[in-house]
N, C-alpha and C positions, 0 to 999 in steps of 0.2 A: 589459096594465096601463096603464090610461088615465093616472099620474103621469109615468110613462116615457115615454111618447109625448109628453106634454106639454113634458117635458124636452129630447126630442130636438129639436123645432119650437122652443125657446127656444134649442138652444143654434143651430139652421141660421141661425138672426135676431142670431146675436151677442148673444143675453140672458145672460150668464153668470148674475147673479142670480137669473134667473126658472127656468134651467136649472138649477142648485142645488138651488134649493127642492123643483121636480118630483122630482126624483133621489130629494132627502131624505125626501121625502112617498113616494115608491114604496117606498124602502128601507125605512123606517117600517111600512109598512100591510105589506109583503112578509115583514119579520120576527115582527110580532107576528101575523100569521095562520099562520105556518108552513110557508106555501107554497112548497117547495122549488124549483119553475120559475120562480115567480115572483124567487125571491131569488138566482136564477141570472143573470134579465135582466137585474134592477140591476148586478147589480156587474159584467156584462159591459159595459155603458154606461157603469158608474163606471170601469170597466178605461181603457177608451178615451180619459179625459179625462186619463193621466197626464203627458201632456206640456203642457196648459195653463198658464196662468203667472195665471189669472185669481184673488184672491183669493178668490172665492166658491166654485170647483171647488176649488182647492189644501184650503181648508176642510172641503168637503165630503170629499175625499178622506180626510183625517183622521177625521170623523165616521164612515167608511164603515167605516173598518179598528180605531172601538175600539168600534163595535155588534157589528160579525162576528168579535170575538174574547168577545165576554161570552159 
Protein backbone atom coordinates (compact mmCIF):
# COMPACT_ATOMS: atom_id res chain seq x y z
CA UNK A 1 0.00 0.00 0.00
CA UNK A 2 1.78 2.97 -1.40
CA UNK A 3 -0.27 5.52 1.66
CA UNK A 4 1.70 3.28 4.20
CA UNK A 5 4.79 3.37 2.80
CA UNK A 6 4.42 6.85 2.40
CA UNK A 7 3.79 7.21 6.00
CA UNK A 8 6.45 5.29 7.16
CA UNK A 9 9.34 7.53 5.15
CA UNK A 10 7.28 10.67 6.86
CA UNK A 11 7.45 9.45 10.07
CA UNK A 12 11.65 8.03 9.55
CA UNK A 13 12.07 12.16 8.51
CA UNK A 14 10.27 13.15 11.74
CA UNK A 15 6.96 14.44 9.61
CA UNK A 16 4.51 13.48 12.21
CA UNK A 17 1.84 15.51 10.10
CA UNK A 18 2.68 14.14 6.84
CA UNK A 19 2.88 10.62 8.59
CA UNK A 20 -0.75 11.17 9.76
CA UNK A 21 -2.12 11.84 6.86
CA UNK A 22 -0.50 8.76 4.75
CA UNK A 23 -1.69 6.50 7.81
CA UNK A 24 -5.16 8.11 7.35
CA UNK A 25 -5.25 8.02 3.47
CA UNK A 26 -4.19 4.13 3.77
CA UNK A 27 -6.57 3.48 6.44
CA UNK A 28 -9.31 5.31 4.41
CA UNK A 29 -8.79 3.58 0.81
CA UNK A 30 -7.98 0.07 3.19
CA UNK A 31 -11.48 0.18 4.71
CA UNK A 32 -13.71 1.22 2.09
CA UNK A 33 -12.13 -1.48 -0.41
CA UNK A 34 -12.50 -4.14 1.97
CA UNK A 35 -9.25 -5.36 1.89
CA UNK A 36 -8.61 -7.35 4.76
CA UNK A 37 -4.34 -7.51 4.45
CA UNK A 38 -4.55 -4.34 3.51
CA UNK A 39 -6.44 -3.03 6.84
CA UNK A 40 -4.09 -5.43 8.72
CA UNK A 41 -1.01 -3.29 7.63
CA UNK A 42 -2.47 -0.06 8.72
CA UNK A 43 -3.32 -0.59 11.88
CA UNK A 44 -0.11 -2.70 12.53
CA UNK A 45 1.68 0.86 11.67
CA UNK A 46 -1.04 2.69 13.54
CA UNK A 47 -0.17 -0.05 16.41
CA UNK A 48 3.27 1.14 16.55
CA UNK A 49 2.71 4.72 16.79
CA UNK A 50 1.15 4.15 20.47
CA UNK A 51 3.76 5.68 22.29
CA UNK A 52 4.01 8.97 20.35
CA UNK A 53 3.18 12.16 22.01
CA UNK A 54 2.85 13.90 18.60
CA UNK A 55 -0.59 15.62 18.26
CA UNK A 56 -1.14 14.45 14.76
CA UNK A 57 -0.38 10.47 15.62
CA UNK A 58 -2.18 10.81 19.08
CA UNK A 59 -5.17 12.00 16.64
CA UNK A 60 -4.94 9.82 14.15
CA UNK A 61 -4.82 7.25 16.67
CA UNK A 62 -8.35 8.19 17.65
CA UNK A 63 -9.44 8.26 14.17
CA UNK A 64 -8.09 4.79 13.70
CA UNK A 65 -10.08 3.13 16.62
CA UNK A 66 -13.78 4.88 15.86
CA UNK A 67 -13.43 3.81 11.90
CA UNK A 68 -12.43 0.17 13.15
CA UNK A 69 -15.24 0.03 15.49
CA UNK A 70 -18.18 1.35 12.86
Amino acid sequence: MFPTSRAEAALRTRDAPAAADGARAALDTALDTGAARCVDLVTTFISRLDGRTERPLVELRKYARERLAA
